[in-house]
TINUDREN-843595 format. One record per residue (C-alpha): residue in one letter; chain; x, y, z. Coordinates in Angstrom, 3 decimals, m for minus. Each point is the difference from the previous one (the first is absolute). Layout:
N
+------+-----+----------+----------+----------+
! type ! mol !        x !        y !        z !
+------+-----+----------+----------+----------+
!    a !   A !        X !        Y !        Z !
...
+------+-----+----------+----------+----------+
This chain:
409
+------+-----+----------+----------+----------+
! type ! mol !        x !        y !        z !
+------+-----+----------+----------+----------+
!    x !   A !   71.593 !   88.714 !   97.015 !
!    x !   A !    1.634 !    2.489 !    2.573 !
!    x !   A !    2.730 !    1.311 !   m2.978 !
!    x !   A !   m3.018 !    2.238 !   m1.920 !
!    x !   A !   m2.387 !    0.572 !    3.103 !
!    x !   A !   m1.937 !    3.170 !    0.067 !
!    x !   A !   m1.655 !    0.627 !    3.908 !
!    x !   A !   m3.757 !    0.478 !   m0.473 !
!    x !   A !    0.587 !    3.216 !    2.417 !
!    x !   A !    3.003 !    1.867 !   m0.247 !
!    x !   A !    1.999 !    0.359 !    2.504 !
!    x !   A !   m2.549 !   m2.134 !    2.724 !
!    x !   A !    3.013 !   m1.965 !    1.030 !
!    x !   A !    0.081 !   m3.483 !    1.213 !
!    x !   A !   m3.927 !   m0.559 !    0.732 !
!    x !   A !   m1.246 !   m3.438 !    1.530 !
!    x !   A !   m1.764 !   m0.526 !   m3.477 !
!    x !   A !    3.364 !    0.190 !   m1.826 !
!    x !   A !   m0.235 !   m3.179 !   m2.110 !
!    x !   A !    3.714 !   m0.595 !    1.164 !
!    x !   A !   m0.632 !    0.220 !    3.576 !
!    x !   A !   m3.144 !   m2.400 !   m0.594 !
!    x !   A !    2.617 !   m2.362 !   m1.969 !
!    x !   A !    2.433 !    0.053 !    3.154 !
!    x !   A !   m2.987 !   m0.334 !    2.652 !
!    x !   A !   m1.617 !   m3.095 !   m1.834 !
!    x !   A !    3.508 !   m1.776 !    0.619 !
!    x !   A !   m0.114 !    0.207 !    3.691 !
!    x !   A !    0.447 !    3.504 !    1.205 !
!    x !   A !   m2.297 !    2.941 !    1.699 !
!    x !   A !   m0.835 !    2.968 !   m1.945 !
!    x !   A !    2.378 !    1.939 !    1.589 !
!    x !   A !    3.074 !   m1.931 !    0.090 !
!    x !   A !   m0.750 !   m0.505 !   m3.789 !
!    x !   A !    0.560 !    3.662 !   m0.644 !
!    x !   A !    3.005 !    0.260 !    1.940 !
!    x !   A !    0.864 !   m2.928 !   m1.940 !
!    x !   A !   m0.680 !    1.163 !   m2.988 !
!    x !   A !    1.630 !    3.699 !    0.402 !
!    x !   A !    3.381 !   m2.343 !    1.178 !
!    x !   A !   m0.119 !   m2.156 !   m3.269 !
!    x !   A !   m0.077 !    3.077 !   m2.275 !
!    x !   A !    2.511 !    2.126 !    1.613 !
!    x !   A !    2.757 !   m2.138 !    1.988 !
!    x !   A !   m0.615 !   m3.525 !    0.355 !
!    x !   A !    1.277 !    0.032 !    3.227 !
!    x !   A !   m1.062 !    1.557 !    3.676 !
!    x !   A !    0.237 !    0.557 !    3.344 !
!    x !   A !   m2.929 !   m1.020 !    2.417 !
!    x !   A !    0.219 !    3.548 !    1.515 !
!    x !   A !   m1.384 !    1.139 !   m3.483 !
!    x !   A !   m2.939 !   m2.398 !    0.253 !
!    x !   A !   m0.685 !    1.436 !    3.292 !
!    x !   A !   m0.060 !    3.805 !   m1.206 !
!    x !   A !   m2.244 !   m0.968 !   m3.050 !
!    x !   A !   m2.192 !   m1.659 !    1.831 !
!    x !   A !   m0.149 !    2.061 !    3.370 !
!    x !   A !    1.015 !   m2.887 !    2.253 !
!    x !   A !    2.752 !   m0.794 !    2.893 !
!    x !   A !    3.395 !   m0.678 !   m1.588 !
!    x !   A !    1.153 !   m3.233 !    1.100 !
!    x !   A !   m3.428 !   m0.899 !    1.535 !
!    x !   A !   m2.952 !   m3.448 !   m0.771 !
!    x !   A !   m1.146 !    1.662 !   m3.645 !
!    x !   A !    2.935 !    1.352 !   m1.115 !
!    x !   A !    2.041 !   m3.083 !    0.227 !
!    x !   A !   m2.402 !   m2.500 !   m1.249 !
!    x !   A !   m0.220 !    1.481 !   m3.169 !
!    x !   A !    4.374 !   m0.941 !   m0.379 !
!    x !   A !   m0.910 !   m3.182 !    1.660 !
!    x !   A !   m2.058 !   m1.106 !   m2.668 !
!    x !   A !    1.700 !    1.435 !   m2.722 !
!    x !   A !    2.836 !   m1.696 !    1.043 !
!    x !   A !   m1.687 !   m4.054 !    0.949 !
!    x !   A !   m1.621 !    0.501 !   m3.399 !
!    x !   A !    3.186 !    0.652 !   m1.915 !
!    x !   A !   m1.406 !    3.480 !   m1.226 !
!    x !   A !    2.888 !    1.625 !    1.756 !
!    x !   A !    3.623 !   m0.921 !    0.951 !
!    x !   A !    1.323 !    1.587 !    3.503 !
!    x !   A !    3.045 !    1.940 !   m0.734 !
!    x !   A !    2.415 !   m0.051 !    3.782 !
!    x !   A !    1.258 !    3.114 !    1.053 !
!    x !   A !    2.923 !    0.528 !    1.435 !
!    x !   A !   m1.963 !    2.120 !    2.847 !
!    x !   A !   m1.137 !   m2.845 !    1.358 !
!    x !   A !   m3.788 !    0.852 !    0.579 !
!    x !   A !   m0.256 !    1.482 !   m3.170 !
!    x !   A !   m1.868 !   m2.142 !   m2.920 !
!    x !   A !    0.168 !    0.730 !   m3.986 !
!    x !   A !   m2.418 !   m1.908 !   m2.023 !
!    x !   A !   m0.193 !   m0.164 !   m4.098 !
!    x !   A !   m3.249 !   m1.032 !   m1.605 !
!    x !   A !    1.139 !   m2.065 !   m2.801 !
!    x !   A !   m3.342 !   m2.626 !   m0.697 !
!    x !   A !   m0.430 !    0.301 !   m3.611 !
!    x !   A !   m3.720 !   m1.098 !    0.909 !
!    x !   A !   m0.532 !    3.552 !    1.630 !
!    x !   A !    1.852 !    1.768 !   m2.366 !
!    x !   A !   m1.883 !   m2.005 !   m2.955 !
!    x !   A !   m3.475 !    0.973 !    2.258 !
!    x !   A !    0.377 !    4.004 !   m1.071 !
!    x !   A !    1.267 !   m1.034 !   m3.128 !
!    x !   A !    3.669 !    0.599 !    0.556 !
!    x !   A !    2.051 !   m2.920 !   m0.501 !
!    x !   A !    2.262 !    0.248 !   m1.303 !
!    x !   A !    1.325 !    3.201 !    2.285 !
!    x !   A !    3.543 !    0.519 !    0.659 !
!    x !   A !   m0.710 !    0.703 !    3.667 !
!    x !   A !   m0.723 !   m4.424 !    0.637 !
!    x !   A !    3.666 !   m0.185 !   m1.094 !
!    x !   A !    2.504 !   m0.096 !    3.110 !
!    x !   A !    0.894 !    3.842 !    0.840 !
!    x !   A !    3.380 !    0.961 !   m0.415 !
!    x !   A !    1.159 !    1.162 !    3.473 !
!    x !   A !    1.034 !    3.805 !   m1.229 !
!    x !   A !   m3.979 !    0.088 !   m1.220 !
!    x !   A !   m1.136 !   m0.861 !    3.636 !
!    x !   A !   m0.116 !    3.411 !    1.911 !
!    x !   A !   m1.472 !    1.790 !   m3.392 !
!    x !   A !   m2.788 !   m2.704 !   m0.600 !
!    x !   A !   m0.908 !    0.613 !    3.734 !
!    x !   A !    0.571 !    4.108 !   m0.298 !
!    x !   A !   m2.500 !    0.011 !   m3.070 !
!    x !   A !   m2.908 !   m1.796 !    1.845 !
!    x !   A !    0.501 !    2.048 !    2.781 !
!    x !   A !   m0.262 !    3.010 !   m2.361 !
!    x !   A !   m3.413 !   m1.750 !   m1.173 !
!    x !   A !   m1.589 !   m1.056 !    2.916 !
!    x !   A !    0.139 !    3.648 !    1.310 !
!    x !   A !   m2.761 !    0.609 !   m2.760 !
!    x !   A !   m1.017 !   m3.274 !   m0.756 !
!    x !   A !   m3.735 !    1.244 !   m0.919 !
!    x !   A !    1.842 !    1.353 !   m3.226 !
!    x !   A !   m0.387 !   m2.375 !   m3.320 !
!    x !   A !    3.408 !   m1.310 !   m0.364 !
!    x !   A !    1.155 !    0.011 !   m3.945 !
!    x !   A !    2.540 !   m3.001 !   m0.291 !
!    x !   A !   m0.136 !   m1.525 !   m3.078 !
!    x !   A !    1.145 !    1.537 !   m3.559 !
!    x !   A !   m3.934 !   m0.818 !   m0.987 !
!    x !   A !   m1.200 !    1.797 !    2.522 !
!    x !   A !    2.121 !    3.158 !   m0.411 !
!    x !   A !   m0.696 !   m0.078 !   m4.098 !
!    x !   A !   m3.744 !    0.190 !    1.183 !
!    x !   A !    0.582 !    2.789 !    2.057 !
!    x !   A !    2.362 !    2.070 !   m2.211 !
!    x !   A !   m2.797 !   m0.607 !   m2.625 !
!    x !   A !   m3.108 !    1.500 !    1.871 !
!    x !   A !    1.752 !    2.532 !    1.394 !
!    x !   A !    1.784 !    1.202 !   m3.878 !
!    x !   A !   m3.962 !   m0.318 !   m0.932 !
!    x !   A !   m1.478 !    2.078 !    2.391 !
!    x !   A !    2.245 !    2.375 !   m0.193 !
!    x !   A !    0.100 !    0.843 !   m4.155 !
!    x !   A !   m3.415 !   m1.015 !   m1.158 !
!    x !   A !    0.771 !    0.625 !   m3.308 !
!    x !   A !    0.520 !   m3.438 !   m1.528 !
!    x !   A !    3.475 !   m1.286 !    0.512 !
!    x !   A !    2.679 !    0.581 !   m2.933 !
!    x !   A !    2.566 !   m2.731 !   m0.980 !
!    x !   A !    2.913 !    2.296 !    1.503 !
!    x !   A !   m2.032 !    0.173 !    3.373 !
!    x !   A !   m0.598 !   m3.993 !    0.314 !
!    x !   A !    3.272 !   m0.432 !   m1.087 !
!    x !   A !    1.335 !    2.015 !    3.546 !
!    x !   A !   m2.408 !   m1.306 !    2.262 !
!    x !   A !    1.350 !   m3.386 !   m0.861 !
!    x !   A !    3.346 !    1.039 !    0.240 !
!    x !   A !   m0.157 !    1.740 !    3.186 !
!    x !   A !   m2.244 !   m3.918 !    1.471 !
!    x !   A !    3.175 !   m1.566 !   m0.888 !
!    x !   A !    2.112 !    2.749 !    1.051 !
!    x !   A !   m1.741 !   m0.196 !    3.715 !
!    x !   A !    2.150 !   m1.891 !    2.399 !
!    x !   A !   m1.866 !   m3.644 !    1.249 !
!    x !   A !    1.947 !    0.477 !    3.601 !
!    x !   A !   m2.401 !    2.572 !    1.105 !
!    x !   A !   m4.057 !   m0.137 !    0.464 !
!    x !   A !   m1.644 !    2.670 !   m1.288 !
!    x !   A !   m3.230 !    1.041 !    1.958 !
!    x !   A !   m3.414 !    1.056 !   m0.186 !
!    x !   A !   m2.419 !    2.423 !    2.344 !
!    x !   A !   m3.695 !   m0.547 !    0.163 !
!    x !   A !    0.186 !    3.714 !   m1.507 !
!    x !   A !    1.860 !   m0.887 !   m2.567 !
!    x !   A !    3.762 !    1.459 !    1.173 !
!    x !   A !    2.411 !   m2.095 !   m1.177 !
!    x !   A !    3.199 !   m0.799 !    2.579 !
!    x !   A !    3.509 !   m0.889 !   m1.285 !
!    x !   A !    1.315 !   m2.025 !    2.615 !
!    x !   A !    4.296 !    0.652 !    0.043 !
!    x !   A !    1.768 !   m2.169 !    2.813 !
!    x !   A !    3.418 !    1.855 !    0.723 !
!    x !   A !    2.417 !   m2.693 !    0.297 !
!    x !   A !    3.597 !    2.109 !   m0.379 !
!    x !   A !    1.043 !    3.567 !    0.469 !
!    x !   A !    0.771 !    0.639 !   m3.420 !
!    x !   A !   m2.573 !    1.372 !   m1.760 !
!    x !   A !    0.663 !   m1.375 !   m3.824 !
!    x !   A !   m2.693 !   m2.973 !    0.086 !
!    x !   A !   m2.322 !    2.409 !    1.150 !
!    x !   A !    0.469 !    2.698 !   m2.949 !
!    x !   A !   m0.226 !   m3.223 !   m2.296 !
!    x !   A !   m3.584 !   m0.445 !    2.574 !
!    x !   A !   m1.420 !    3.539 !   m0.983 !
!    x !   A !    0.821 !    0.102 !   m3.869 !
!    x !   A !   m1.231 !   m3.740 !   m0.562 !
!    x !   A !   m3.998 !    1.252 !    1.756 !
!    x !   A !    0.518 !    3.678 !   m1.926 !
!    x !   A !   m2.758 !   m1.276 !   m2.428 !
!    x !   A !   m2.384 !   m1.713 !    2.601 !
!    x !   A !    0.501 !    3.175 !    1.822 !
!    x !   A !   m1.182 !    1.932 !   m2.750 !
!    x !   A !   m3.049 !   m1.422 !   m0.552 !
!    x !   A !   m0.865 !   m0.088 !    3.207 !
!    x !   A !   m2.179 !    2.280 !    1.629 !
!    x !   A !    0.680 !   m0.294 !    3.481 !
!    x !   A !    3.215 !   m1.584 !    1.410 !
!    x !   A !    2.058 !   m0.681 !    2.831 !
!    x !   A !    4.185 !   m1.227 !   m0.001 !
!    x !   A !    0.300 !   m2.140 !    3.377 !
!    x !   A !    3.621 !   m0.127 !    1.060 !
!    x !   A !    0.359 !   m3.092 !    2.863 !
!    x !   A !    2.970 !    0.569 !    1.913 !
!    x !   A !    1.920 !   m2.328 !    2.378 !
!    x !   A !    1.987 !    1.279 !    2.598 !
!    x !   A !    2.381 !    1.551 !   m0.236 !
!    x !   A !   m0.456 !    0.602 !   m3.421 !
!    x !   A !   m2.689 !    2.644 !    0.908 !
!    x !   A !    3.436 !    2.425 !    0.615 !
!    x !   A !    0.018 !    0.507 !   m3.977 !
!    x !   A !   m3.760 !    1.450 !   m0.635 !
!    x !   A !    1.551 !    2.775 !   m0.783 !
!    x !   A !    2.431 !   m0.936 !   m2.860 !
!    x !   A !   m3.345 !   m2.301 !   m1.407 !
!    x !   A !   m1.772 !    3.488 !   m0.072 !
!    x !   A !    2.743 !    1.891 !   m1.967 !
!    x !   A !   m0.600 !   m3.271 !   m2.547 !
!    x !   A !   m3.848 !    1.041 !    0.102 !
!    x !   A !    0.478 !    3.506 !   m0.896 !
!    x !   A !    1.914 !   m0.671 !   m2.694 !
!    x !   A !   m2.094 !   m2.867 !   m1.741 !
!    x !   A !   m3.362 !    1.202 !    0.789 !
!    x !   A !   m0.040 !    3.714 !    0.771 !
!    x !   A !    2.589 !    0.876 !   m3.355 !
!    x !   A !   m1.641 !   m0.971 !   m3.189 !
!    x !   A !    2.213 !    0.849 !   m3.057 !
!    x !   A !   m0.852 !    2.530 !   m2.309 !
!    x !   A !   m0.592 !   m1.360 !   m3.819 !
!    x !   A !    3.333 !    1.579 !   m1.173 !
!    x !   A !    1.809 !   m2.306 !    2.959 !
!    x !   A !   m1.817 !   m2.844 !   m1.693 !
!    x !   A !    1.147 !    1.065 !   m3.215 !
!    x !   A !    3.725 !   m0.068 !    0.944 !
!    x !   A !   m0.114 !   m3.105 !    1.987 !
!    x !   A !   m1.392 !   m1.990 !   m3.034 !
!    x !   A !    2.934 !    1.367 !   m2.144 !
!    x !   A !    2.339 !   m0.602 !    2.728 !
!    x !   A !   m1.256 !   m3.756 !    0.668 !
!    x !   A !    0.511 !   m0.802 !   m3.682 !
!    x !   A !    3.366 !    1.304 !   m0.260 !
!    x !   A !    0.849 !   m1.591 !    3.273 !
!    x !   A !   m1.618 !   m3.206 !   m0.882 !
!    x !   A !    1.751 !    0.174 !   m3.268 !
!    x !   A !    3.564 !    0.351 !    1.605 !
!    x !   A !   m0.756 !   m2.779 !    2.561 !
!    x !   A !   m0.572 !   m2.414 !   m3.065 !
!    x !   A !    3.183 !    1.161 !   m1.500 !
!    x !   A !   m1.113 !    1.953 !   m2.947 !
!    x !   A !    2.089 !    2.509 !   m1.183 !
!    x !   A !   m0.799 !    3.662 !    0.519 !
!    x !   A !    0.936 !    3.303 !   m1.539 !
!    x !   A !    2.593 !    1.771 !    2.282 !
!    x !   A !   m2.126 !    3.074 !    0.683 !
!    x !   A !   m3.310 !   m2.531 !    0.409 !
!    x !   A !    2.661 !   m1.629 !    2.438 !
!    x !   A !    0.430 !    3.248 !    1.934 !
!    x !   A !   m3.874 !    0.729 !    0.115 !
!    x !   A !   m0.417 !   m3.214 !    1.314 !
!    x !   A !    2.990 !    0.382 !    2.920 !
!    x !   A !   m1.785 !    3.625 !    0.748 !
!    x !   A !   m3.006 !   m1.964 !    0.273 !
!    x !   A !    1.388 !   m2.331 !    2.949 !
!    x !   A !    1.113 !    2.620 !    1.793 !
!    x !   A !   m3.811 !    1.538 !    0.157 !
!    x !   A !   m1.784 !   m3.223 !    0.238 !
!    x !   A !    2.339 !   m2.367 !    2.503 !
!    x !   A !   m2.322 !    0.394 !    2.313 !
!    x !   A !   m1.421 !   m2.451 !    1.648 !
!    x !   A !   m3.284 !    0.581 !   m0.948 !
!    x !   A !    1.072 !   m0.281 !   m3.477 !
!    x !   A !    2.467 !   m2.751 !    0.106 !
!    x !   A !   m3.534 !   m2.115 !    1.195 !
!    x !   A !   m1.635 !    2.122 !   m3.145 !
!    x !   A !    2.786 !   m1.667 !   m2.258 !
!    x !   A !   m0.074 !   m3.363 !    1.070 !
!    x !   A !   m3.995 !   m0.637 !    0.059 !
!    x !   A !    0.382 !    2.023 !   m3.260 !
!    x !   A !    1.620 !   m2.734 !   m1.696 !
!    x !   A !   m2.372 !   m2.622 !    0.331 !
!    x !   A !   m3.067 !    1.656 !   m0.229 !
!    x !   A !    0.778 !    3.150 !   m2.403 !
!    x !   A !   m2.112 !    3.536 !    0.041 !
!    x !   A !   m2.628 !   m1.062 !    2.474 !
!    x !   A !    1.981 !    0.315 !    3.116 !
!    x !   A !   m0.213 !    4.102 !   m0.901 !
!    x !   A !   m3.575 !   m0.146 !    0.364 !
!    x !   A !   m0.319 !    0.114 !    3.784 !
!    x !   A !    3.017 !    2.028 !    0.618 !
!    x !   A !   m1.344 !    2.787 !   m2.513 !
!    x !   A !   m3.425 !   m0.072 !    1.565 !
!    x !   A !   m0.966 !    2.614 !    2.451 !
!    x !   A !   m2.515 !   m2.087 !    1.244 !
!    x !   A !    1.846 !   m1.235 !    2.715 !
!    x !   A !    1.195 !    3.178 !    1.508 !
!    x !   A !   m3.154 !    1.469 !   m0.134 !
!    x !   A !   m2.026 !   m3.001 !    1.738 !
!    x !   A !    2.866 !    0.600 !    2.683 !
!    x !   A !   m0.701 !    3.968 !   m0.125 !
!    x !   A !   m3.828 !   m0.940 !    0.326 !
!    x !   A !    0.162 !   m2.533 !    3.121 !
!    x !   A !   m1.335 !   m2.457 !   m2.501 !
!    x !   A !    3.636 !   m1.490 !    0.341 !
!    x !   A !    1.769 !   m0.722 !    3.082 !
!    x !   A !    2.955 !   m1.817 !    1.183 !
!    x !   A !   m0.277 !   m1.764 !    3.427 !
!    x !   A !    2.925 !   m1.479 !    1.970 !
!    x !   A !   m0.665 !   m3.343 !    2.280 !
!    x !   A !    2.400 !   m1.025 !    2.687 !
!    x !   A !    0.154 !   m3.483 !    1.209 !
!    x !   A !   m0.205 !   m0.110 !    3.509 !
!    x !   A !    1.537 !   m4.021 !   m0.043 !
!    x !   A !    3.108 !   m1.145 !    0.056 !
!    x !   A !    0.913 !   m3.327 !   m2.641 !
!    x !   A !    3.838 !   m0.692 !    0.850 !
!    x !   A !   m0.612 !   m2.266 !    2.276 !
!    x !   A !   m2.072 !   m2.624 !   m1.976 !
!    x !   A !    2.107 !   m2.950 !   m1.088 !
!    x !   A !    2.276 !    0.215 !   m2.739 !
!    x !   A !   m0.499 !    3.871 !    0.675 !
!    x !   A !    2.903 !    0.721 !    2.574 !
!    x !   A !    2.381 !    2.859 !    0.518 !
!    x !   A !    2.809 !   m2.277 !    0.967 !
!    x !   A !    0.804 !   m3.748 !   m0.507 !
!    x !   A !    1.685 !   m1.952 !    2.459 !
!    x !   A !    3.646 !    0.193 !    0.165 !
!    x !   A !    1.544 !   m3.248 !   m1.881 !
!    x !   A !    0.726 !   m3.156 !    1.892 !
!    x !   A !    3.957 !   m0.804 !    0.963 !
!    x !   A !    0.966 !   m3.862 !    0.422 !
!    x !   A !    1.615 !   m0.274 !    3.720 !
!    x !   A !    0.359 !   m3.481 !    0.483 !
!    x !   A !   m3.024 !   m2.362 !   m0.655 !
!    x !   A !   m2.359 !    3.166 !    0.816 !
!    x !   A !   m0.870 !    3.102 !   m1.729 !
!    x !   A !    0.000 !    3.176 !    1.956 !
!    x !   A !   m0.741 !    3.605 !   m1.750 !
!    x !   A !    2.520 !    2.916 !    0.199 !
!    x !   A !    3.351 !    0.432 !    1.192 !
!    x !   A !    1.267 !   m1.463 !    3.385 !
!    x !   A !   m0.353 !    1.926 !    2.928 !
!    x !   A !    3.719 !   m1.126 !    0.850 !
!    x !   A !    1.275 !    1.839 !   m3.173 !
!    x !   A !   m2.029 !    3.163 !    0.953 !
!    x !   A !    2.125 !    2.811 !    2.018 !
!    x !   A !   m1.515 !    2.442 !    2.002 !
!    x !   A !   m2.450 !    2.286 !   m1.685 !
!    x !   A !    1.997 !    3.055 !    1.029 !
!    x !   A !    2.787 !   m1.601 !   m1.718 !
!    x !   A !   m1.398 !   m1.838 !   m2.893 !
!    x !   A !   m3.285 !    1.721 !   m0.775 !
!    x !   A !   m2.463 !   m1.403 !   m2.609 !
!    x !   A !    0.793 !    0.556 !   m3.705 !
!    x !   A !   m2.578 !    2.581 !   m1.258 !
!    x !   A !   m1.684 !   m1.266 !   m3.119 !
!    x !   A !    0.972 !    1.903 !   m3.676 !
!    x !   A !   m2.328 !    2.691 !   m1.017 !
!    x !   A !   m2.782 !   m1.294 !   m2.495 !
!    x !   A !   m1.472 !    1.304 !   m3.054 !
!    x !   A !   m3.787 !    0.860 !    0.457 !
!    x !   A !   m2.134 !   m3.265 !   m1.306 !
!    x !   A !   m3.541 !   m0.486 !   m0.737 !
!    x !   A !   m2.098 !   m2.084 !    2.445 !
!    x !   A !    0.082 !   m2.948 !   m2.628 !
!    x !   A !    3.464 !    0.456 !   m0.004 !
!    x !   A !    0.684 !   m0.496 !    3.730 !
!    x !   A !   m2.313 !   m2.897 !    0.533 !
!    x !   A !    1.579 !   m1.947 !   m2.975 !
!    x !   A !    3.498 !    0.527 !    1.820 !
!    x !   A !   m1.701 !   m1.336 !    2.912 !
!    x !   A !   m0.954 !   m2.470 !   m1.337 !
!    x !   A !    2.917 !   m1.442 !   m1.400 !
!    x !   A !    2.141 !    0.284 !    3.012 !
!    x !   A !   m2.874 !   m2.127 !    1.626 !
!    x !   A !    0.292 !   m2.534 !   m2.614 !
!    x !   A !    3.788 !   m0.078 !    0.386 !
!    x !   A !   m0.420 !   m0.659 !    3.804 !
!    x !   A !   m2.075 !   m2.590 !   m0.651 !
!    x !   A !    2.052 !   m1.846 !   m2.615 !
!    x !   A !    3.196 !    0.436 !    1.862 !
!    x !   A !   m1.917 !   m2.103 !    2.903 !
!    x !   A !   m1.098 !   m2.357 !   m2.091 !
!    x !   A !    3.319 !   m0.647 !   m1.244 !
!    x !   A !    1.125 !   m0.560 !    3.544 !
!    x !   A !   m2.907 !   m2.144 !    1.024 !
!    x !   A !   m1.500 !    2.176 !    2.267 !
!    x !   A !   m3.931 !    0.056 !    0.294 !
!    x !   A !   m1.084 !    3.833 !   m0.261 !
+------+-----+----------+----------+----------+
């Protein structure tokens, strides 16, 4: 139903005639909790009530805002996740009959959320709601649909075998994490949630929408930032410059496709003639970039195709004209503190006697002149994900060691 739906106006957003929205209200909810609903089921799967309250303009914590989670949650729509700040609520909509009402359900986001997933579910429908008049592109169907008006409209010349060929490669080259959206104008935003200061995923981001970007007449890249992430803008700019502003000249395209076969050749283990060999070491040293280490690899599986947005000056030119833009979001929330997302689990239970008690004892401890703290080892940098999944399981180690000890947590 919802996997091939084309919106009877572009880029309207989430309007109360929205047959989903109907589907959602008819089941016991207003209009406008059913399109906060909705924009949760197709994006995270779980919230916070202080994005109910944004969306719908209302008191956080106050009468409307919380019935909404109070009947979610005595209907069995919702589960209510605890937080280890102990005001703070998580809930994850996970009814397969609300799912199944916008034609979704079998959606990965009614399966439990793995607690690394938990800040960037909540980051990403924060990054939404701050638009949320935008038509959201989830699905693959809904992104084929898109790719294929916009590849029409923009070569009206009937389409050739090569062309259909690359607009379905680039649909299933198009990453399913990320929405794409639409403008009532017609501007298409590619929505890029910065979860980790390296900027790798992101290059993979910007050569995997090179072809939607091509087609498209007017465009905007959305970068959503969490702090204090927004420090490395910067570095995600020098990334933009090179992808988007620096489209390679036909003879560049030429050499890469005779490096790529060579390469992919002595990857596979076929045997190469020793001055093909040396062409082909020559050729790392020019192409181990980055930028064309990503080339290589999305190369492999989808052959010539990927060269088609990268040789383009399209892109660069929409950028020159102000038809093209790249925006940078900053979320102003914090998620750490939402339960399993903390900085720093509980120190581990020690057995004294029949009780448990946390730490070392004060009688062991000398003077802190004399015996000051032990400072911690210097860490590698790690991605958000990365942090809260350490979190995580030092939290579940806490709570198995005082299980083992039979003490209630």
């Amino acid at each position: 139903m919802t996997e091939g739906r084309t919106p009877s106006v572009v880029g309207a957003g989430i309007s109360p005639n929205d047959e989903r929205v109907q589907a959602i209200a008819k089941i016991g909810f207003t209009e406008r909790q059913a399109r906060f609903l909705l924009l949760v089921m197709r994006h995270a799967g779980v919230c916070v009530p202080r994005q109910y309250a944004t969306f719908a303009g209302i008191a956080n914590g106050g009468k409307k805002c919380n019935a909404l989670f109070a009947k979610l949650v005595r209907r069995r729509f919702a589960a209510a996740i605890p937080c280890v700040h102990n005001r703070a609520r998580l809930y994850h909509v996970h009814a397969r009959g609300l799912y199944g009402a916008i034609g979704e359900g079998a959606s990965r986001y009614r399966r439990p959320v793995p607690a690394g997933r938990i800040a960037e579910r909540l980051m990403r429908l924060d990054a939404v709601l701050s638009t949320p008049d935008l038509d959201w592109l989830t699905t693959a169907g809904e992104k084929r649909t898109c790719l294929a008006r916009l590849t029409t409209s923009a070569s009206p010349e009937p389409a050739s075998d090569r062309v259909a060929d690359s607009a379905s490669a680039s649909v299933r080259d198009l990453p399913s994490t990320f929405p794409i959206g639409v403008e009532s104008s017609g501007r298409v935003v590619l929505l890029y949630l910065v979860t980790e200061p390296w900027t790798e995923p992101f290059r993979t981001f910007l050569q995997r929408h090179a072809a939607l970007l091509r087609v498209s007449r007017r465009w905007t890249v959305r970068l959503a930032f969490p702090r204090p992430l927004d420090h490395f803008y910067s570095t995600y700019q020098a990334v933009i410059r090179e992808e988007l502003e620096s489209p390679l000249h036909p003879i560049t395209i030429s050499e890469l496709r005779w490096y790529f076969d060579h390469r992919r050749q002595a990857d596979d283990g076929q045997p190469l003639h020793p001055q093909t060999q040396g062409f082909v070491s020559v050729g790392a040293r020019v192409f181990g970039a980055p930028r064309f280490t990503e080339m290589y690899r999305r190369w492999r599986r989808h052959g010539d195709v990927v060269f088609e947005g990268i040789s383009s000056p399209a892109i660069a030119e929409a950028l020159e004209a102000g038809r093209g833009s790249v925006e940078c979001l900053v979320l102003p929330h914090g998620y750490r503190h939402l339960s399993p997302l903390v900085a720093d689990a509980p120190s581990m239970p020690e057995r004294v006697g029949q009780e448990l008690r946390r730490g070392p004892s004060p009688r062991t401890r000398g003077p802190h002149a004399l015996n000051p703290r032990p400072q911690p080892p210097a860490e590698t940098p790690q991605s958000v994900s990365e942090q809260l999944d350490r979190a995580w399981h030092r939290l579940n180690e806490f709570y198995k060691a005082q299980k083992a000890q039979g003490v209630r947590p």
